[in-house]
VEXSEKE-384916 format. One record per residue (C-alpha): x, y, z; residue in three letters; residue number from 1. Coordinates in Angstrom, 1 decimal. Last residue first. Example, Ala and Ser with C-alpha at 12.3 -4.5 7.8 and 13.67 -1.06 7.14 Angstrom:
VEXSEKE-384916
<node><px>13.7</px><py>-1.1</py><pz>7.1</pz><r>SER</r><k>2</k></node>
<node><px>12.3</px><py>-4.5</py><pz>7.8</pz><r>ALA</r><k>1</k></node>
//
This chain:
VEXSEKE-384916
<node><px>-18.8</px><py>9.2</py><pz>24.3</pz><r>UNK</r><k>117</k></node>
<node><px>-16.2</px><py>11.6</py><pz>23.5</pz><r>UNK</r><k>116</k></node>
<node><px>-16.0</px><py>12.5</py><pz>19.5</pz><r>UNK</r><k>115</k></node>
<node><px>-12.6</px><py>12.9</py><pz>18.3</pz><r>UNK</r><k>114</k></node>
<node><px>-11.6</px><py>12.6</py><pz>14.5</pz><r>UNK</r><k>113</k></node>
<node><px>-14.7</px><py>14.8</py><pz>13.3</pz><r>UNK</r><k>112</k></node>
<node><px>-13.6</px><py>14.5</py><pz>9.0</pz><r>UNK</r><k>111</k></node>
<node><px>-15.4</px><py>16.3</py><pz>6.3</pz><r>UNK</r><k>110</k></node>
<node><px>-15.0</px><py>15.8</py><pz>2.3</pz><r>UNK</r><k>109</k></node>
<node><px>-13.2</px><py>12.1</py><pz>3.1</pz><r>UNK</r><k>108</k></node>
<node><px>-12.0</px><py>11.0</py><pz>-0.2</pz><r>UNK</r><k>107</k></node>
<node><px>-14.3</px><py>7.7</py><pz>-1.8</pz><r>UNK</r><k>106</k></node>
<node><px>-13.0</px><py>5.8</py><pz>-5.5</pz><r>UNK</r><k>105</k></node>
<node><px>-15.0</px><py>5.9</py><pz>-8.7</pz><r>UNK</r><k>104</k></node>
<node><px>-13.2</px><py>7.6</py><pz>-10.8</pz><r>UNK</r><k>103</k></node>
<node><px>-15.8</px><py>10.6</py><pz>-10.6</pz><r>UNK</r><k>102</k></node>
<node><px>-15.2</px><py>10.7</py><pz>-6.7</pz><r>UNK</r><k>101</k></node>
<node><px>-17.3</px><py>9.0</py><pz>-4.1</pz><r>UNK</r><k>100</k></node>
<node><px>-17.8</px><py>11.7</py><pz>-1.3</pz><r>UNK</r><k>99</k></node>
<node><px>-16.9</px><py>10.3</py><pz>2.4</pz><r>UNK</r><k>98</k></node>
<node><px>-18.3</px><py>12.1</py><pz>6.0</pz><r>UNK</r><k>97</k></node>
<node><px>-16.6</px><py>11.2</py><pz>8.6</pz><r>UNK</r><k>96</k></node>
<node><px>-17.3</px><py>10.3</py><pz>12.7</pz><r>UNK</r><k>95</k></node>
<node><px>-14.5</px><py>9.3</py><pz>14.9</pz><r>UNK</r><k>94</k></node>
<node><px>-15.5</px><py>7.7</py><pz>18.1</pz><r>UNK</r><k>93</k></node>
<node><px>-13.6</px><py>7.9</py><pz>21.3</pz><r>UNK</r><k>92</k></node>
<node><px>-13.5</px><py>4.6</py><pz>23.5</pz><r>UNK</r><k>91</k></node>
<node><px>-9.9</px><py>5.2</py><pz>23.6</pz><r>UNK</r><k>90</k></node>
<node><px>-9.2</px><py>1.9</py><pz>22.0</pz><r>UNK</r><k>89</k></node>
<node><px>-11.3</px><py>3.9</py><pz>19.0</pz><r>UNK</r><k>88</k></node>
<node><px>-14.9</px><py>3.8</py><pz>18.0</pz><r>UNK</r><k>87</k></node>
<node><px>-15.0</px><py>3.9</py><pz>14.0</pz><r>UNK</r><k>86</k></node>
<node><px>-17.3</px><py>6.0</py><pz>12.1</pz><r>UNK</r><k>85</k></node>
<node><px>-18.2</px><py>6.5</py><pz>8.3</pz><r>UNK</r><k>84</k></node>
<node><px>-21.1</px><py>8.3</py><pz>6.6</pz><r>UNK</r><k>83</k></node>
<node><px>-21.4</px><py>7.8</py><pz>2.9</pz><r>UNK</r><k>82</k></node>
<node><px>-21.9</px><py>9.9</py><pz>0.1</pz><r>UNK</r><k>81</k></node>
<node><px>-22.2</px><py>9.8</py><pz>-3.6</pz><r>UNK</r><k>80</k></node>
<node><px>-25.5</px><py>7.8</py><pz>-3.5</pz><r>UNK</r><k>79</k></node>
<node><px>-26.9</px><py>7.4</py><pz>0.1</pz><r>UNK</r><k>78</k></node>
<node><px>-23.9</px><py>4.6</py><pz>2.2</pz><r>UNK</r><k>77</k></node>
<node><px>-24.2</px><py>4.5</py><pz>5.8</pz><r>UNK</r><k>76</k></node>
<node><px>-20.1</px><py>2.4</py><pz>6.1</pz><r>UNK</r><k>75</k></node>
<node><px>-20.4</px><py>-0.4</py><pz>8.5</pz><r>UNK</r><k>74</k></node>
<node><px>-18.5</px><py>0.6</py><pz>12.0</pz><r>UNK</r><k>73</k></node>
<node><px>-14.6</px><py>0.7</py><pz>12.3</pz><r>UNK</r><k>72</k></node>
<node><px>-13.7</px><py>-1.1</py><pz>15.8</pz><r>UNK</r><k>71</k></node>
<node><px>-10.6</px><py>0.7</py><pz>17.0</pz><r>UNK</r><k>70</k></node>
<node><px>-7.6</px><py>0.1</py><pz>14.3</pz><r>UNK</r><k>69</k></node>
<node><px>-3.9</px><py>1.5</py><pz>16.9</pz><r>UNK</r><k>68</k></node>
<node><px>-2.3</px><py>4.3</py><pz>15.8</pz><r>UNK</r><k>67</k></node>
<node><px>1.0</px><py>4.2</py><pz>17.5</pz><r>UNK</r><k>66</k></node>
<node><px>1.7</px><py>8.7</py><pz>17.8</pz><r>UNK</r><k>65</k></node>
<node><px>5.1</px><py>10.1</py><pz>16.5</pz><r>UNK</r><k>64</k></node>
<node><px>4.4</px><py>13.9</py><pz>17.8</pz><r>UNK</r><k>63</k></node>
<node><px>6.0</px><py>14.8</py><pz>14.5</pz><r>UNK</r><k>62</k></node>
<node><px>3.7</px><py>13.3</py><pz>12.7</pz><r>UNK</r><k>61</k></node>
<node><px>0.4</px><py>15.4</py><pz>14.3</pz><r>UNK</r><k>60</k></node>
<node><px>2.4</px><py>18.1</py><pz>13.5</pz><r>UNK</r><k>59</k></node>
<node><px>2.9</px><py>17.4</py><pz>9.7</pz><r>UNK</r><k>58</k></node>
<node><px>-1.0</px><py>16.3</py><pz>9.7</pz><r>UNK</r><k>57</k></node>
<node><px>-2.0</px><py>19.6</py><pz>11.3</pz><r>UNK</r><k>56</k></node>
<node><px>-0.3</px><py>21.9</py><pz>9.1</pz><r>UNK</r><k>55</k></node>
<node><px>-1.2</px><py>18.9</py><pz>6.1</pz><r>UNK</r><k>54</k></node>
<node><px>-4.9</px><py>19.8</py><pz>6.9</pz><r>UNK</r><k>53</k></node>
<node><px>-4.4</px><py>23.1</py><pz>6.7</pz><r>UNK</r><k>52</k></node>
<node><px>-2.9</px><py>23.3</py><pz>2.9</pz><r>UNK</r><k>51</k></node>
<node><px>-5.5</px><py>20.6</py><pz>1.9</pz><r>UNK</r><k>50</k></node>
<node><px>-8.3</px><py>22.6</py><pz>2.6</pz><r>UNK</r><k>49</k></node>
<node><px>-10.0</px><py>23.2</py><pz>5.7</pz><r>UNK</r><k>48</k></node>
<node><px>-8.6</px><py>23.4</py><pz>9.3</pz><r>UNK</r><k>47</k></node>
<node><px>-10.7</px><py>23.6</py><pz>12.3</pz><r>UNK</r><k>46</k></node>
<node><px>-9.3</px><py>23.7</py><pz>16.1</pz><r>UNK</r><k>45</k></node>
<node><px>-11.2</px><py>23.3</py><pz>18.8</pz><r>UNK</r><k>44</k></node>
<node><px>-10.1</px><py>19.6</py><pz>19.1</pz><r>UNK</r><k>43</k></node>
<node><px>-7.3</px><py>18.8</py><pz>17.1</pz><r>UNK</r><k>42</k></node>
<node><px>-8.7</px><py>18.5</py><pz>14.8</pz><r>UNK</r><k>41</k></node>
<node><px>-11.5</px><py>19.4</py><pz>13.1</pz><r>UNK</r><k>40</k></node>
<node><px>-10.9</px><py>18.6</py><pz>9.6</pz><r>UNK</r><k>39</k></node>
<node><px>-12.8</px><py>20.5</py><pz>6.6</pz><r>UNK</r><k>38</k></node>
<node><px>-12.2</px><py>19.1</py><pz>3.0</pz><r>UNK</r><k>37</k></node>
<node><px>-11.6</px><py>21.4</py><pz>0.2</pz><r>UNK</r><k>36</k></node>
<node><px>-9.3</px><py>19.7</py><pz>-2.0</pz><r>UNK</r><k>35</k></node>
<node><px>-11.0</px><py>16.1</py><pz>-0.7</pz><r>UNK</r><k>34</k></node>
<node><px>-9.5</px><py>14.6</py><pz>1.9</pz><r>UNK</r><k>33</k></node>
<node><px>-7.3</px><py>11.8</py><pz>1.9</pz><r>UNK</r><k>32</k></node>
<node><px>-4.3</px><py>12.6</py><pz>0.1</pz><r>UNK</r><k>31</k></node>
<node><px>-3.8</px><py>14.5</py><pz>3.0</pz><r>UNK</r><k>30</k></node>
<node><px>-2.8</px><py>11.5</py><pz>5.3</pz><r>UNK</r><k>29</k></node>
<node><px>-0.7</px><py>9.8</py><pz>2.1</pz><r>UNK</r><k>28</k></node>
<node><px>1.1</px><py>13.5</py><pz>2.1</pz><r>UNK</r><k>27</k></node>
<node><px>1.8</px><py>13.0</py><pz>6.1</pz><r>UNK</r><k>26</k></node>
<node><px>3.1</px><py>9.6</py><pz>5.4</pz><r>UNK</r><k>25</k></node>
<node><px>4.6</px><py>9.3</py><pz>9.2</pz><r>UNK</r><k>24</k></node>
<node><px>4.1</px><py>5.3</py><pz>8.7</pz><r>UNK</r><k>23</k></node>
<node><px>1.6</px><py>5.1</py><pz>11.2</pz><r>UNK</r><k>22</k></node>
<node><px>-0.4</px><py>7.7</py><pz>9.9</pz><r>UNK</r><k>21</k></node>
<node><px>-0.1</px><py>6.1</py><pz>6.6</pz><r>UNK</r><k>20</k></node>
<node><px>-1.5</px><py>3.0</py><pz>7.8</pz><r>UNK</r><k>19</k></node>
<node><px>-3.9</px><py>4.2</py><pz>10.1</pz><r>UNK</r><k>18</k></node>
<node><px>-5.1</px><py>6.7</py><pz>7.7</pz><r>UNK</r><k>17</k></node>
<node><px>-5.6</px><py>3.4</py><pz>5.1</pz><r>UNK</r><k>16</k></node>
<node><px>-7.7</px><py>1.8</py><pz>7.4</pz><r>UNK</r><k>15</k></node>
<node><px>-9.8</px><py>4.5</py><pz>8.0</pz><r>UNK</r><k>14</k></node>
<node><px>-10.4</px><py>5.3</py><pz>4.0</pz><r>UNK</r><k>13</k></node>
<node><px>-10.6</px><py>1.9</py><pz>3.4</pz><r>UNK</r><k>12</k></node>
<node><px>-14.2</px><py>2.2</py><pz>5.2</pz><r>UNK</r><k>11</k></node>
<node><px>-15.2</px><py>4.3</py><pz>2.2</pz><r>UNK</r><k>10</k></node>
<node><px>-15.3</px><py>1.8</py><pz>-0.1</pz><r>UNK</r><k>9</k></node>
<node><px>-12.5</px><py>1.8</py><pz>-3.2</pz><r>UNK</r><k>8</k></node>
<node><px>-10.0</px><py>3.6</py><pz>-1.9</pz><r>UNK</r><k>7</k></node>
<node><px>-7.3</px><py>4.7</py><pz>-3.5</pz><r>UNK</r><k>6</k></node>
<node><px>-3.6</px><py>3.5</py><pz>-3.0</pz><r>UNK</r><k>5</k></node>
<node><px>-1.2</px><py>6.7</py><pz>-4.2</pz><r>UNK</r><k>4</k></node>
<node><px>0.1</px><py>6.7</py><pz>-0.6</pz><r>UNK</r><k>3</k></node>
<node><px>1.3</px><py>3.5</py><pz>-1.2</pz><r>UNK</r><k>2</k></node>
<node><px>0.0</px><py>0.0</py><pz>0.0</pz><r>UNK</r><k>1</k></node>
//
């Protein structure tokens, strides 16, 4: 798996974030999100586009955090879109919202990584 992998249900998306995330890929991270895309992360804080996502992405990196997979949650899936969400070790749940692109494959268009239960 590269950082050029697409994904081809939106679920990949999660699995491939811990993958790249893990590896300290932050363009694999951004590769992600749509052009656009809003993240809010870390809390309080809300970066859209590419450009602010990779801010947070490169310092997110830095800290050198393990991801570890929580338990990812079937894909809600209406046309174009589909809602994801995966509870985490943490018992935090990340919530996302995925837009199939015209190739086919799904980028994350807005992303709520921490969610306390």
């Amino acid at each position: 798996m590269t950082s050029k992998t697409v994904a081809t249900e939106p679920n990949d998306l999660g699995k491939y974030f811990i993958e790249r995330g893990n590896a300290g890929d932050v363009d694999g991270l951004v590769a992600l999100y749509e052009p656009d895309a809003v993240l809010a992360f870390p809390p309080g804080n809300i970066a859209t586009g590419h450009a602010e996502i990779r801010k947070v992405y490169e310092e997110f990196v830095a800290a050198a955090p393990v991801l570890t997979p929580g338990r990812q949650h079937p894909a809600l899936v209406s046309g174009d879109l589909a809602l994801t969400a995966s509870t985490l070790t943490t018992g935090e749940i990340t919530v996302e919202i995925a837009r199939r692109q015209p190739d086919g494959s799904w980028l994350w268009v807005v992303d709520q990584p921490v969610l306390v239960p």
